[in-house]
C-alpha positions as MATLAB code, in Angstrom:
seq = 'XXXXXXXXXXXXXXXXXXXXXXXXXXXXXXXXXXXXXXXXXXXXXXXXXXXXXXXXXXXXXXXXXXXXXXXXXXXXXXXXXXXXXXXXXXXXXXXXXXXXXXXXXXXXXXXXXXXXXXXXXXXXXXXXXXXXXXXXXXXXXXXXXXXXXXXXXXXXXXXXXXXXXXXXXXXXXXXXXXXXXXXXXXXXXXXXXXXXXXXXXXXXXXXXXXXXXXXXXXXXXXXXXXXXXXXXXXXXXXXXXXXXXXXXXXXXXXXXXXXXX';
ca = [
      -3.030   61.298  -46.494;
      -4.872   64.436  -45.792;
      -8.633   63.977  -45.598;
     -11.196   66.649  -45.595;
     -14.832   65.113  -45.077;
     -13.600   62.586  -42.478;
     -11.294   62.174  -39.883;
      -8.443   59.225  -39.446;
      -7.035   58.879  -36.213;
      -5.025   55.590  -35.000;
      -4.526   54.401  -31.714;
      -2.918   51.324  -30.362;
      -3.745   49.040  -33.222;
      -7.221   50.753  -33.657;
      -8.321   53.363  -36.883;
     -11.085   55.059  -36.251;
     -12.862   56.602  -39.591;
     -15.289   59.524  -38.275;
     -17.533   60.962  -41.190;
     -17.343   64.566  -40.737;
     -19.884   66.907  -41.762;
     -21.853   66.970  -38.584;
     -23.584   70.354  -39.886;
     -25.007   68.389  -42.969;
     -25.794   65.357  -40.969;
     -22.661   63.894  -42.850;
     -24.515   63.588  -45.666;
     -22.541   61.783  -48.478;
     -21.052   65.057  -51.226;
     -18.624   64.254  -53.175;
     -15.647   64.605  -51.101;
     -16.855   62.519  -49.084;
     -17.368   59.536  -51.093;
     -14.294   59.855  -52.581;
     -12.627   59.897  -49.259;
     -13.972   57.283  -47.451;
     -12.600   54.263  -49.829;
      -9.355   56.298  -49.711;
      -9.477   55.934  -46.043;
     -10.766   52.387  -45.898;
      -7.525   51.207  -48.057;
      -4.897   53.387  -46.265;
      -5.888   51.577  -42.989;
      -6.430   48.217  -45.340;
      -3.091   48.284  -45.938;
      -1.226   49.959  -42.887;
       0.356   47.224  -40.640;
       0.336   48.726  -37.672;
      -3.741   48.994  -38.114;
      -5.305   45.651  -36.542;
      -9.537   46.405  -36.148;
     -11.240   49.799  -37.868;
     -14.682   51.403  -36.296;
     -16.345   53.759  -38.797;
     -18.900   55.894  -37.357;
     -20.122   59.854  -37.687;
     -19.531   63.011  -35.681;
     -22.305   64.531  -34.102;
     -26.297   63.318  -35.117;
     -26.089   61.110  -37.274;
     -23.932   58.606  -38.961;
     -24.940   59.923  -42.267;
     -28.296   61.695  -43.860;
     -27.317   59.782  -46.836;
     -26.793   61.123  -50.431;
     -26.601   64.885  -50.704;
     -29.573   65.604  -52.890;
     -27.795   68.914  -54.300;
     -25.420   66.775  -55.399;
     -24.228   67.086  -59.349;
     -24.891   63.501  -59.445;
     -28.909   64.237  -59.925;
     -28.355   66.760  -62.890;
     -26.736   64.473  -64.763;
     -27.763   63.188  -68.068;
     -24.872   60.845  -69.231;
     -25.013   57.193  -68.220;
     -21.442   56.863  -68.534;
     -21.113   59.734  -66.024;
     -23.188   58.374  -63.764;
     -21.812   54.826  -63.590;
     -18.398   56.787  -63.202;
     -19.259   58.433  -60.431;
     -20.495   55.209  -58.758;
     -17.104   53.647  -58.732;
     -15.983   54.833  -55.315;
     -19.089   53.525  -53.961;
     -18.223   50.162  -55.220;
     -14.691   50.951  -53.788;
     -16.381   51.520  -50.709;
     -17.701   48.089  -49.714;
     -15.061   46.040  -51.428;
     -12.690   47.744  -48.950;
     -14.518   46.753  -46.001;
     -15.313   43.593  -47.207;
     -11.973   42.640  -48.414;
      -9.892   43.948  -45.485;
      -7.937   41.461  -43.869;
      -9.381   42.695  -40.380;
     -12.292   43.401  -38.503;
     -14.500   46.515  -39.409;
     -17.096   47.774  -37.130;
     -19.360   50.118  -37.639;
     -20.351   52.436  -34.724;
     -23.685   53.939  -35.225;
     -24.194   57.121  -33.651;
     -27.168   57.956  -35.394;
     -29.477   57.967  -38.385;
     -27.912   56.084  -40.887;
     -30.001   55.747  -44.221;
     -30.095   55.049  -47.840;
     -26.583   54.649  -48.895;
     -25.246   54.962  -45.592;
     -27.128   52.439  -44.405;
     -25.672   49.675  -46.625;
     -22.432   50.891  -45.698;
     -22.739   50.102  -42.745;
     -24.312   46.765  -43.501;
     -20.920   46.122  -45.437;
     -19.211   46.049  -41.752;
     -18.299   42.846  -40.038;
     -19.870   44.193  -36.947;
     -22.640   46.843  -36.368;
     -23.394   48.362  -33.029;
     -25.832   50.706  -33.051;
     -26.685   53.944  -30.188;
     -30.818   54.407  -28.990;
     -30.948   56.971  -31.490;
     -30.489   55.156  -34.650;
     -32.935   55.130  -37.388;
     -32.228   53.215  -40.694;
     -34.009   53.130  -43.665;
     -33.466   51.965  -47.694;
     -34.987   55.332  -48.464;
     -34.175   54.906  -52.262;
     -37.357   54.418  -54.012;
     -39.003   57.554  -52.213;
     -36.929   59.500  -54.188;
     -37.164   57.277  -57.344;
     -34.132   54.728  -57.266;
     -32.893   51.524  -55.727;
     -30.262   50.996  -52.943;
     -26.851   51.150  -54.099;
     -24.059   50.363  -51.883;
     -24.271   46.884  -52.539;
     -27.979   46.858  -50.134;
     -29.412   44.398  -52.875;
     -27.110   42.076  -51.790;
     -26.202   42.721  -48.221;
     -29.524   43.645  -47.016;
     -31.520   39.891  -48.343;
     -28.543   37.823  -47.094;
     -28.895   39.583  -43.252;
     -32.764   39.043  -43.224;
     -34.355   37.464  -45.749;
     -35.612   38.241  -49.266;
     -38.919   38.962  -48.089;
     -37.839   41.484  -45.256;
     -35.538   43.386  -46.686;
     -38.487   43.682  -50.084;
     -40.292   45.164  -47.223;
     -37.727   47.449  -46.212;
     -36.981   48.559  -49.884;
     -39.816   48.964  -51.683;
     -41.386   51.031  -48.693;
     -38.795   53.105  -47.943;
     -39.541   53.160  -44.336;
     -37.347   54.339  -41.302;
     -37.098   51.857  -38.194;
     -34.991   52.493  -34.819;
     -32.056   50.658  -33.574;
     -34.684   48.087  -31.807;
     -36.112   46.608  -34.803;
     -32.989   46.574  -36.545;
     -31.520   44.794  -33.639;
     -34.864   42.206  -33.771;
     -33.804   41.795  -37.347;
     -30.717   40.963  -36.860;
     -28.943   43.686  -38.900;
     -27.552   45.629  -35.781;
     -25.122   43.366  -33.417;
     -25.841   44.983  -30.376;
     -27.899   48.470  -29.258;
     -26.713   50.617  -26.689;
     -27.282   54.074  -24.642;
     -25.844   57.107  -27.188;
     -23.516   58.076  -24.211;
     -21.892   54.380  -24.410;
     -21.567   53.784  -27.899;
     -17.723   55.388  -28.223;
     -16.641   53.530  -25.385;
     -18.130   50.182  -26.474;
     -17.182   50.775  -30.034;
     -14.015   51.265  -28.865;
     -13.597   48.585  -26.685;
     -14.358   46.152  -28.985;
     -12.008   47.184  -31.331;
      -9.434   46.534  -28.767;
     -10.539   43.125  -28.092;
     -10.278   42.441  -31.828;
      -6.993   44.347  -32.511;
      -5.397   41.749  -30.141;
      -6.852   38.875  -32.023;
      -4.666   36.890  -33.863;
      -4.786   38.866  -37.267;
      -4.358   35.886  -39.490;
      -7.243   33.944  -37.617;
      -9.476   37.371  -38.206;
      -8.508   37.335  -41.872;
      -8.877   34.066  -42.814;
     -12.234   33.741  -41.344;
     -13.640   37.053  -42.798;
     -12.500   35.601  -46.111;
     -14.334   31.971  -45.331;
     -17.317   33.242  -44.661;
     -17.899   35.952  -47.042;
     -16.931   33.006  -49.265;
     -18.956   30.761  -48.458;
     -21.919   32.923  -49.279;
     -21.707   32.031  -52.778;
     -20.385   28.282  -52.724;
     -22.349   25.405  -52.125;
     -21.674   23.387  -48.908;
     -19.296   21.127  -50.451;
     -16.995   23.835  -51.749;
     -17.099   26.072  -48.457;
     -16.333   22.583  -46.659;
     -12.948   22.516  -48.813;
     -12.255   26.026  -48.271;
     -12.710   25.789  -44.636;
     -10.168   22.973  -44.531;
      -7.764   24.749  -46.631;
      -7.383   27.654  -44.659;
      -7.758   26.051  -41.233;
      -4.735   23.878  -42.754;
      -2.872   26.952  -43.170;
      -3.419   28.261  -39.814;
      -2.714   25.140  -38.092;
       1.411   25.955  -39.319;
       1.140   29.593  -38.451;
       3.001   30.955  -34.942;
       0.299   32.238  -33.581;
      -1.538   29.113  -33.302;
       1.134   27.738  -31.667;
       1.094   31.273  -28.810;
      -2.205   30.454  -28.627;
      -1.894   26.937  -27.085;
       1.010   28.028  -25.168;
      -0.715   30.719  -23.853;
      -3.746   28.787  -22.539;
      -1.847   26.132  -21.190;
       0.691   28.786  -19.060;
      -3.103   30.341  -18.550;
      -1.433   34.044  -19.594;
      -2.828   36.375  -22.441;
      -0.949   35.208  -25.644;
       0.447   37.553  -27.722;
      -0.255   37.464  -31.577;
       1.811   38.863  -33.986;
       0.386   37.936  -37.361;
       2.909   35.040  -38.360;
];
């Protein structure tokens, strides 16, 4: 598929998803939000796809909602709530995506853009990130699922902080807060990024899958349930070919080779 906003490039078992409107700070129009759950399931789906990084081009990550956009004229609740579906689309992707998503920070990265990012599985962050639930200084509450991502990273009480004062903080602090995985130098970030999502592309794709799904799970069981969960999927795994490369591997003390059966 042909994108506009963004651009999809694959590379040995890697899809990068680069927000592109570095003249607008990638600020999310339109086009854009359309595009980047259209993006997130083509890679969902595409086999030869193993890990995805998501980041911007240029600045920033993203500015966040365009505040021309029609979105703010419009008067229809049934309208609005329509044109909210791709950012629903959005997080599910990431969060249902039988591989590893990480998010590559290049740069601010508030309001809605923030919480995508706080959909990823992992979130490295350059020196010259900001975030920020900027929401209510324009009159709303976070969308992009931040009521529920943002209090499960940190804490009810943090992330009321965070939200109801609408405040930017630095990769540092988001770092001390545990939202952002690791910081480093902006001239590093690709590379690392990058690297990473090598490392995970030759992880055994069923163990990556099954665990995203246990523990994003598990958020809303109680013990007991997550417990059986756990056991039923680690049962499953335990029959799979690439457990049994893995042993082999270790014990012939080579790399194994996983190939998702």
């Amino acid at each position: 598929m042909a994108y506009e906003a963004l651009i999809l490039k694959r590379e040995a078992g890697v899809a990068t998803i680069t927000l592109n409107r570095p003249d607008k700070l990638n600020a999310l129009s339109p086009k854009l939000i359309n595009e980047i759950p259209d993006a997130l399931e083509e890679v969902g789906a595409d086999k030869s796809v193993r890990a995805v990084v998501l980041t911007g081009n240029g600045r920033a990550f993203s500015a966040g909602a365009e505040l021309d956009s029609p979105i703010f004229s419009m008067t229809n609740p049934a309208d609005i709530k329509e044109f909210f579906g791709p950012v629903s689309r959005t997080v599910l992707a990431i969060r249902n995506m039988p591989k590893a998503v990480v998010a590559a920070v290049n740069g601010p990265a508030v309001g809605g853009a923030m919480n995508m990012v706080l959909a990823c599985d992992i979130i490295i962050a350059s020196e010259t990130a900001r975030f920020g639930e900027v929401f209510v200084n324009i009159g709303l509450q976070p969308d992009y699922g931040g009521t529920y991502l943002l209090p499960q990273l940190i804490g009810v009480g943090k992330a009321m902080e965070l939200m109801l004062t609408g405040r930017l903080f630095d990769a540092k602090e988001a770092e001390r807060l545990g939202i952002v995985t690791k910081v480093v130098p902006a001239d590093k970030l690709e590379a690392t990024a990058q690297e990473l999502a090598r490392k995970l592309a030759d992880a055994p794709p069923l163990a990556v899958a099954f665990t995203k799904t246990s523990v994003y799970q598990a958020m809303n069981m109680s013990l007991g349930s997550a417990l059986e969960a756990e056991t039923r999927a680690q049962s499953m795994l335990f029959l799979t070919e690439d457990m049994k490369e893995g042993i082999k591997a270790f014990l012939e003390k080579r790399k194994p080779i996983f190939k998702g059966k």
